[in-house]
FIMAR-824068 format. One record per residue: x negated, y negated, z negated of N, C-alpha, C in turn; residue in one letter; residue number from 1. Coordinates in steps of 0.1 Angstrom, whole numbers, plus 5000, padded with zeros to 4 digits. Example, Ala and Ser with C-alpha at 12.3 -4.5 7.8 and 13.67 -1.06 7.14 Angstrom:
// FIMAR-824068
[atom [4868, 5057, 4922], [4877, 5045, 4922], [4868, 5033, 4922], "A", 1]
[atom [4872, 5022, 4929], [4863, 5011, 4929], [4871, 5000, 4921], "S", 2]
// end
This chain:
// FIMAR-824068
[atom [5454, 3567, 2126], [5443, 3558, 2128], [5446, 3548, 2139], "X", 1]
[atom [5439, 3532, 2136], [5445, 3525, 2148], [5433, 3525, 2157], "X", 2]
[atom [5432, 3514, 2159], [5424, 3515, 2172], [5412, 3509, 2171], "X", 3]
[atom [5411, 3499, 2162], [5398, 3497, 2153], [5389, 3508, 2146], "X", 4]
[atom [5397, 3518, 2139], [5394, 3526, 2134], [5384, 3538, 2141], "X", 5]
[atom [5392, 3537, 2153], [5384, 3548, 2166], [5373, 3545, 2170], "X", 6]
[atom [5373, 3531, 2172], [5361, 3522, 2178], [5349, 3525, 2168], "X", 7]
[atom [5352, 3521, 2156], [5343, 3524, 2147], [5340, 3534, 2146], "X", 8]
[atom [5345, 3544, 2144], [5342, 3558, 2146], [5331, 3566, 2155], "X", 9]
[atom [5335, 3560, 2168], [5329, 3562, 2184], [5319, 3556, 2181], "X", 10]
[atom [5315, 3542, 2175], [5298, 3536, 2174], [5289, 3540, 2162], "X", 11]
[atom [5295, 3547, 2145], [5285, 3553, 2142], [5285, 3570, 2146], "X", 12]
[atom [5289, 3571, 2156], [5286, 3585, 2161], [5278, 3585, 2173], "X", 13]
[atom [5280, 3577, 2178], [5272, 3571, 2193], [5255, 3571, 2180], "X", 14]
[atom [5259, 3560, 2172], [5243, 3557, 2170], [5238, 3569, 2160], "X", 15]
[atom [5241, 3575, 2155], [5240, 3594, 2149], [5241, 3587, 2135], "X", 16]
[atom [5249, 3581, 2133], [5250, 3579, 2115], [5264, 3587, 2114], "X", 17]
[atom [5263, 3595, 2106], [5275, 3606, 2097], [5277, 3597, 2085], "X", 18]
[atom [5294, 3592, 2087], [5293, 3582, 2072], [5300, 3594, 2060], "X", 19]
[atom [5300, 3607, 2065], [5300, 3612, 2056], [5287, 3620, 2050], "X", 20]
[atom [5278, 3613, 2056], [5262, 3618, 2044], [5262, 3614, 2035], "X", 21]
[atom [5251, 3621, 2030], [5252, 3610, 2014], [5237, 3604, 2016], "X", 22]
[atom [5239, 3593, 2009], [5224, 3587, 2011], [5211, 3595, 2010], "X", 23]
[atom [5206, 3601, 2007], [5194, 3612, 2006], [5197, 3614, 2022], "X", 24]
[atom [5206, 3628, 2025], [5208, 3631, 2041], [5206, 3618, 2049], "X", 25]
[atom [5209, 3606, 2047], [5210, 3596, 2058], [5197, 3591, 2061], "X", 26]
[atom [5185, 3590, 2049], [5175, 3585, 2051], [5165, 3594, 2053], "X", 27]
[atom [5167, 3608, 2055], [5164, 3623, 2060], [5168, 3623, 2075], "X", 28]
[atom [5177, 3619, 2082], [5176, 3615, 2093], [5172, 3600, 2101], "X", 29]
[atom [5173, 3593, 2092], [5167, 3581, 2098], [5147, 3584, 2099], "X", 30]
[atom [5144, 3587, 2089], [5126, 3593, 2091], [5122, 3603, 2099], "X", 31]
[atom [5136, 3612, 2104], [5134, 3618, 2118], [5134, 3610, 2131], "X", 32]
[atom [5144, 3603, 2130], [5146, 3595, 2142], [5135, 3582, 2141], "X", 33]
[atom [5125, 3579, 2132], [5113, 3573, 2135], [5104, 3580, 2133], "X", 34]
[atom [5106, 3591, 2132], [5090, 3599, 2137], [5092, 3603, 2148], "X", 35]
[atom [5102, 3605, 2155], [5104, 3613, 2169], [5099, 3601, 2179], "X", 36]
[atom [5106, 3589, 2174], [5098, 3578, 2186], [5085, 3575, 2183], "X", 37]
[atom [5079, 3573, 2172], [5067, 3574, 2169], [5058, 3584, 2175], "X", 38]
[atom [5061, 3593, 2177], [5055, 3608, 2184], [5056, 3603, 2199], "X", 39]
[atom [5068, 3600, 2204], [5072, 3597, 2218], [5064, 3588, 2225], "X", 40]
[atom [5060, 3573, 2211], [5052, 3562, 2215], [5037, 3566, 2212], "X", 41]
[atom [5037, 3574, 2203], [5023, 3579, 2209], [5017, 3589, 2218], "X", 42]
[atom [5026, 3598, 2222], [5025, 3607, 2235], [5023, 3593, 2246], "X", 43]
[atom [5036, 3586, 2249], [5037, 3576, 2261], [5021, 3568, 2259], "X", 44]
[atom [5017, 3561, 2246], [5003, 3552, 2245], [4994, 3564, 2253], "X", 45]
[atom [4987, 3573, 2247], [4979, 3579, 2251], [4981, 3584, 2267], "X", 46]
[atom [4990, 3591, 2272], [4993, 3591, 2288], [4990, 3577, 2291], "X", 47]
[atom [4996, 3565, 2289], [4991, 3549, 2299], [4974, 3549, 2290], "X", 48]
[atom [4967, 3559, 2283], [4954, 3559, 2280], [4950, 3564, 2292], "X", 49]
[atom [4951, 3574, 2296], [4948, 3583, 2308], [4947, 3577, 2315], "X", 50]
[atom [4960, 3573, 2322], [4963, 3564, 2337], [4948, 3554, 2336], "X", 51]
[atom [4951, 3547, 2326], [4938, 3536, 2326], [4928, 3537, 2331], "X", 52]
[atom [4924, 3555, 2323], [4908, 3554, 2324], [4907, 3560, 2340], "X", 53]
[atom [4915, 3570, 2338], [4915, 3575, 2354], [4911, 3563, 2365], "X", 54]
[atom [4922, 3551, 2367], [4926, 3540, 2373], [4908, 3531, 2372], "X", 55]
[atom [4904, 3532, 2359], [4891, 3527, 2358], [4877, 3536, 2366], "X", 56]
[atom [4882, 3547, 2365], [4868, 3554, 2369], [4873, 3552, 2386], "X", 57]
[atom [4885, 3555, 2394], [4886, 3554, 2405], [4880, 3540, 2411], "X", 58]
[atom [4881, 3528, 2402], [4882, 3512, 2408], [4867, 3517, 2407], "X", 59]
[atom [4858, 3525, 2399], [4842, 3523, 2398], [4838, 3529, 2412], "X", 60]
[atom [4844, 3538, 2413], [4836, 3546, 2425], [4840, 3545, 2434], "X", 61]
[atom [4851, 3535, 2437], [4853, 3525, 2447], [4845, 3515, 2451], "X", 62]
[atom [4840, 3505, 2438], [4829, 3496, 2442], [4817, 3504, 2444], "X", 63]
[atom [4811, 3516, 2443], [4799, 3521, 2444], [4803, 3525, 2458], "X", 64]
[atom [4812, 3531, 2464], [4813, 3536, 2478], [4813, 3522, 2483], "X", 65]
[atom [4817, 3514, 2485], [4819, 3499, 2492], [4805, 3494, 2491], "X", 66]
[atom [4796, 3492, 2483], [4784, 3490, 2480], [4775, 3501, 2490], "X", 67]
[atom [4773, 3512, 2489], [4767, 3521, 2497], [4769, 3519, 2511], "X", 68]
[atom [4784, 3515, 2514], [4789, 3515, 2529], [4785, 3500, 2535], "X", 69]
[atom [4783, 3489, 2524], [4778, 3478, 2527], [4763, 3473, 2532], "X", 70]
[atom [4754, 3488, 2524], [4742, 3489, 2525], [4738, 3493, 2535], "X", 71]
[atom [4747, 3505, 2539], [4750, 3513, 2552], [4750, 3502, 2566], "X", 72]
[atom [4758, 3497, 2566], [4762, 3488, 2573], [4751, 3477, 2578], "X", 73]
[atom [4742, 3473, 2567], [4732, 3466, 2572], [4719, 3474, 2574], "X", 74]
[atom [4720, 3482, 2571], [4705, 3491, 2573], [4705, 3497, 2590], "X", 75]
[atom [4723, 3504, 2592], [4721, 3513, 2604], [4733, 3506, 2612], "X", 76]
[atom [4737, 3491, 2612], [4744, 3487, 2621], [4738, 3483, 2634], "X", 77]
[atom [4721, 3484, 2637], [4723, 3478, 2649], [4718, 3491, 2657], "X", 78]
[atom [4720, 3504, 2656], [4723, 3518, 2654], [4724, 3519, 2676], "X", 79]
[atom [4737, 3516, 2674], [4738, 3513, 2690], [4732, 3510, 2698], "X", 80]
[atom [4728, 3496, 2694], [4722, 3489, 2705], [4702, 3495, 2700], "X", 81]
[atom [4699, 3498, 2696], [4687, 3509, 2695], [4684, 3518, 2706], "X", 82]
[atom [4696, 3524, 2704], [4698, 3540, 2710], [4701, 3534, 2722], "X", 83]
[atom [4707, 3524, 2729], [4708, 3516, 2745], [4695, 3513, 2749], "X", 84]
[atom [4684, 3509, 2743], [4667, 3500, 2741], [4663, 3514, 2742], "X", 85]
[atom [4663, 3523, 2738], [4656, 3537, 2745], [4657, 3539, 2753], "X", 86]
[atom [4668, 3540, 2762], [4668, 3544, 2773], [4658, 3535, 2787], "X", 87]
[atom [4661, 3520, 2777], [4648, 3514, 2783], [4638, 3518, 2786], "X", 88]
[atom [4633, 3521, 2771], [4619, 3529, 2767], [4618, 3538, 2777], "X", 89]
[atom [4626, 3548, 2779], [4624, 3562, 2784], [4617, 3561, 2797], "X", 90]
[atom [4628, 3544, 2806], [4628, 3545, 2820], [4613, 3537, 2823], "X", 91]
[atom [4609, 3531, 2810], [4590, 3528, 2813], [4580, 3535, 2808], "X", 92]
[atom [4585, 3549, 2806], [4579, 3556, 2804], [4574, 3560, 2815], "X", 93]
[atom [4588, 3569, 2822], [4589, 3574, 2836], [4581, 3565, 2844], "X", 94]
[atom [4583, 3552, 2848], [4579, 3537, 2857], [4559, 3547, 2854], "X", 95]
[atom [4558, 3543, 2841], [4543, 3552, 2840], [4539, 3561, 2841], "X", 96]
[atom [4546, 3570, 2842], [4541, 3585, 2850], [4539, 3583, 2863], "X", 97]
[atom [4553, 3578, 2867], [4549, 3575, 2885], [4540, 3567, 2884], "X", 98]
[atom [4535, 3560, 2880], [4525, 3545, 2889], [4511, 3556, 2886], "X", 99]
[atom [4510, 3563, 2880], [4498, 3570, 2881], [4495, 3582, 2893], "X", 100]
[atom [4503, 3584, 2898], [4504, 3590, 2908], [4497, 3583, 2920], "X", 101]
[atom [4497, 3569, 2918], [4494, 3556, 2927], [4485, 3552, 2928], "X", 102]
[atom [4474, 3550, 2937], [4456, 3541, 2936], [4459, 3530, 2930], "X", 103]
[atom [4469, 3523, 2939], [4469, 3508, 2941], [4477, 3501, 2931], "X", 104]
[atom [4485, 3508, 2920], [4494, 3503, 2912], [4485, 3500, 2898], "X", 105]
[atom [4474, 3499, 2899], [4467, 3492, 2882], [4471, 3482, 2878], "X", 106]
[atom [4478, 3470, 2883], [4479, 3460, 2875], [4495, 3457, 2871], "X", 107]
[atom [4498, 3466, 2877], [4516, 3469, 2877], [4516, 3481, 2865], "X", 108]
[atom [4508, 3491, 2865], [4508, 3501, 2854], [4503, 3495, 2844], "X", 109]
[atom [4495, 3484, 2838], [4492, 3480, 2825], [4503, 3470, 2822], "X", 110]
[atom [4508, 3464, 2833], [4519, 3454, 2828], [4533, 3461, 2822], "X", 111]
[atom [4537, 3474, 2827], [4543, 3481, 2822], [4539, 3487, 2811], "X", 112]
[atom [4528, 3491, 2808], [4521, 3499, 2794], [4521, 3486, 2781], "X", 113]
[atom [4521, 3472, 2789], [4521, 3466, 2783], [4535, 3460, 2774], "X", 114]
[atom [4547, 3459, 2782], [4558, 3461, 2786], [4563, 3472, 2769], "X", 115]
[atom [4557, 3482, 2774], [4561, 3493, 2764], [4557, 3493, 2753], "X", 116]
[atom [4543, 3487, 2752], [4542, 3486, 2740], [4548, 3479, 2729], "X", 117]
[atom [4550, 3465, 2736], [4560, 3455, 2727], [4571, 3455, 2727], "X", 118]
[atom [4578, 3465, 2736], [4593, 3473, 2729], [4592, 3478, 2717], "X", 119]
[atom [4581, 3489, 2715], [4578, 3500, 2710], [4573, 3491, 2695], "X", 120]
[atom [4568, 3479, 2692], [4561, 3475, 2682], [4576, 3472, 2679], "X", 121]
[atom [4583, 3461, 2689], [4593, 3454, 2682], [4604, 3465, 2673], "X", 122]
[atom [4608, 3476, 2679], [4616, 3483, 2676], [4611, 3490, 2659], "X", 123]
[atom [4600, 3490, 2659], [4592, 3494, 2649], [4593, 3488, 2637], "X", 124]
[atom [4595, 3470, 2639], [4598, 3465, 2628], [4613, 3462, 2620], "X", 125]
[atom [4623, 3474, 2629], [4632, 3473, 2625], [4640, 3489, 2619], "X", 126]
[atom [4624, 3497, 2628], [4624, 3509, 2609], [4627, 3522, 2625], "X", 127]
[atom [4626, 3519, 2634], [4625, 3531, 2643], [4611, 3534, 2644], "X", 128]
[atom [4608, 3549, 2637], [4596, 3559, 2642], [4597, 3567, 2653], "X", 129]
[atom [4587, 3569, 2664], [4587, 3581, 2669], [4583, 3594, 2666], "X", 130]
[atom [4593, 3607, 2667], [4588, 3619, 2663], [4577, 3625, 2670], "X", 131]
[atom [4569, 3629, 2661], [4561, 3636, 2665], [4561, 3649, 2671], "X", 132]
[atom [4557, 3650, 2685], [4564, 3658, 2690], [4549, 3667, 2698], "X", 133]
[atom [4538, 3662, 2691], [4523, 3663, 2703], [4521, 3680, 2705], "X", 134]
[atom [4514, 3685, 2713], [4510, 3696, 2716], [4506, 3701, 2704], "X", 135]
[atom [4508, 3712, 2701], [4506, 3724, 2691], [4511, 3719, 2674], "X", 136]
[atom [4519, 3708, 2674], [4528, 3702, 2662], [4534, 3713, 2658], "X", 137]
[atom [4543, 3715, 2646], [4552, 3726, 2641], [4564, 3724, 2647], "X", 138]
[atom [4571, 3731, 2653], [4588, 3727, 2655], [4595, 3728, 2647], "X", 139]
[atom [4600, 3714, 2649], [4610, 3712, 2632], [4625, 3711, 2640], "X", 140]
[atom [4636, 3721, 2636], [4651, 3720, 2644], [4655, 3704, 2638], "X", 141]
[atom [4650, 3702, 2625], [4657, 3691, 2621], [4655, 3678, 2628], "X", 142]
[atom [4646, 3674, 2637], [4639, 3668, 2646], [4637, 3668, 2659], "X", 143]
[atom [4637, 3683, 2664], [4631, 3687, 2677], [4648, 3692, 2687], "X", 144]
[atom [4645, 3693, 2692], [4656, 3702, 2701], [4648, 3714, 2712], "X", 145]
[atom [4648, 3724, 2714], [4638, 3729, 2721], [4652, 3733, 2734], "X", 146]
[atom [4643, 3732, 2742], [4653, 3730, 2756], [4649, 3744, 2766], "X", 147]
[atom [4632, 3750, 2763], [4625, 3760, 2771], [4619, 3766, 2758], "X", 148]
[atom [4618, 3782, 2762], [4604, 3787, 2751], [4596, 3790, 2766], "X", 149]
[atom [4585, 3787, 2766], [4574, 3793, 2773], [4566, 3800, 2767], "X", 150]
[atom [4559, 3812, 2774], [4550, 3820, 2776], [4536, 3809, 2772], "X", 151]
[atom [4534, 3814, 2757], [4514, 3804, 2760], [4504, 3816, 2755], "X", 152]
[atom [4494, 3815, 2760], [4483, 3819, 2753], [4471, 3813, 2743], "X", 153]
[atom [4476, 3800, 2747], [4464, 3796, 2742], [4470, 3785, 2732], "X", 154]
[atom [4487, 3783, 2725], [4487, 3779, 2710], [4497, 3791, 2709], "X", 155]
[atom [4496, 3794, 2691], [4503, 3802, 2684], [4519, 3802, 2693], "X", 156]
[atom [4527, 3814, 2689], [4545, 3812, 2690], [4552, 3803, 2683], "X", 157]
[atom [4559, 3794, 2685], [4565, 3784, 2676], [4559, 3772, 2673], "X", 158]
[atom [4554, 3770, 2679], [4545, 3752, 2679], [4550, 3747, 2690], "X", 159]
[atom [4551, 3737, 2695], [4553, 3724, 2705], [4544, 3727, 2716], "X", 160]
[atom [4551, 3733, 2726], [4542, 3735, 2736], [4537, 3717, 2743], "X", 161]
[atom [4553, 3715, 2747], [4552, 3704, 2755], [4563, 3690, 2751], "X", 162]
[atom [4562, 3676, 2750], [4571, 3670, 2747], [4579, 3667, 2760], "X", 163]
[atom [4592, 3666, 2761], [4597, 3662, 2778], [4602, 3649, 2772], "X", 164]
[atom [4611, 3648, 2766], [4615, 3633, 2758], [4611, 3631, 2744], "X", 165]
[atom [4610, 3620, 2745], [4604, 3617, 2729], [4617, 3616, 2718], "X", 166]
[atom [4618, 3619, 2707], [4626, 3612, 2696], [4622, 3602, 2688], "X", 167]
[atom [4637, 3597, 2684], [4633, 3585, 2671], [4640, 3592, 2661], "X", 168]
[atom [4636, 3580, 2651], [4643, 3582, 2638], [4645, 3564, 2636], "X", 169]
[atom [4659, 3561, 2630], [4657, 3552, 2625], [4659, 3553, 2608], "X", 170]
[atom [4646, 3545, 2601], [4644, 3548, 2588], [4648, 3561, 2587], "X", 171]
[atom [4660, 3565, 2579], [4658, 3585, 2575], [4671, 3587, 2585], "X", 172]
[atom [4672, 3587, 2594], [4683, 3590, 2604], [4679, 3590, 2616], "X", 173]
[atom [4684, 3601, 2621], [4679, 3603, 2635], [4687, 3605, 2644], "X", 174]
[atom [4679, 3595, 2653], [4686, 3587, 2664], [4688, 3596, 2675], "X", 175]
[atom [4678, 3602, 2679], [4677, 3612, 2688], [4666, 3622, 2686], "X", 176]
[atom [4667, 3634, 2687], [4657, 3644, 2688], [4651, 3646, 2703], "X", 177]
[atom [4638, 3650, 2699], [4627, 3650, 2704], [4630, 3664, 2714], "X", 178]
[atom [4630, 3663, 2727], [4635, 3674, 2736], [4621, 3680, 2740], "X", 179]
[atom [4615, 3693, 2735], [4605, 3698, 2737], [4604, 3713, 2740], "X", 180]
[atom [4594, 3716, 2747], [4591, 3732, 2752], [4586, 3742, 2739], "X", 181]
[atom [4588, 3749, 2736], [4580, 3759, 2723], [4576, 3772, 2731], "X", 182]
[atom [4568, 3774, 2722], [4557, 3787, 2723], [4559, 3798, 2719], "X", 183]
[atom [4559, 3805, 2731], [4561, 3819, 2724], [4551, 3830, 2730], "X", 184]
[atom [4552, 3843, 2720], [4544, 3851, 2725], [4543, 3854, 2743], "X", 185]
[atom [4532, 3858, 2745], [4533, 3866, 2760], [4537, 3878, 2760], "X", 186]
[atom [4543, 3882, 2763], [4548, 3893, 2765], [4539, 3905, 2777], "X", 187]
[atom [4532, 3915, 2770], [4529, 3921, 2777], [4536, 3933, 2789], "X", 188]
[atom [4532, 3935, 2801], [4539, 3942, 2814], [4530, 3958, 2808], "X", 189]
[atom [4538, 3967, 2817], [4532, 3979, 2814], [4523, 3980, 2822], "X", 190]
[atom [4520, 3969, 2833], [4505, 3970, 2842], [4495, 3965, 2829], "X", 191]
[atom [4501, 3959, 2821], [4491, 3953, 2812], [4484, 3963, 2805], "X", 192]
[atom [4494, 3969, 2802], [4488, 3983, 2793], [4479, 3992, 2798], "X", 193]
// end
């Protein structure tokens, strides 16, 4: 054999043709060798089916998180500076306890009440409630923080004795809980008995 001969030989064996088939066997393996890529290219179509849809549902619930966090973003961004404007609040609160201590402080104590109020409205129109926190209210943990139980007699165990600081909420989020005393039974002494 020369060397042409080999060549040839080496390329219909490389490409799987046996030139000793006979035509029936040759076209018996050529309808294998297109159904196998046909199988292959539809295995490979259907997996890049997959990827897609996968790839589609992730880009969706990407814009729905981004959307949420955008909403987010404008509902409870000014979150901070709220919760800084309490402390305001808190310290003309206090300013009003003390001035009542005082004869001569009336017109200093309404200009502070007054003071507080128009914090208290302005803040209001931007979706901060105060918790309700009044004497003999239910104690809610989701809301309250209870800091003392006291001894009462005269409301039930587990109600709001006393508020010490107030809480907010802004719209359904809360800002700070409401730091309050709760009620609990008296406990009787064996002199009692």
């Amino acid at each position: 054999m020369n060397t042409e001969d080999k060549e040839e030989n080496k390329d219909e064996s490389e490409i799987g043709i046996n030139v000793n088939q006979t035509p029936e066997e040759a076209e018996d393996s050529e309808e294998e060798i297109e159904g196998f890529s046909k199988d292959e290219e539809e295995n490979e179509l259907e997996e890049l089916n997959k990827k897609y849809l996968r790839l589609a549902a992730d880009f969706e619930n990407y814009k729905k998180r981004m959307s949420k966090d955008r909403a987010d973003s404008i509902a409870y961004g000014n979150e901070e500076l709220i919760k800084e404007l309490l402390n305001v609040l808190d310290n003309l609160h206090r300013a009003l306890e003390h001035s009542e201590e005082q004869e001569d402080s009336k017109a200093l104590r309404d200009g502070v009440k007054l003071v507080q109020k128009q914090l208290l409205s302005s803040l209001e129109k931007f979706g901060v409630q105060v918790i309700d926190a009044s004497k003999g209210s239910d104690f809610d943990p989701t809301v309250h923080q209870a800091i003392e139980h006291a001894e009462s007699s005269e409301i039930a165990p587990g109600l709001v004795l006393s508020e010490m600081l107030p809480g907010y909420t802004l719209k359904d989020r809360l800002l700070r809980p409401a730091l309050v005393i709760v009620s609990k039974d008296v406990e009787e002494t064996p002199e009692d008995k």
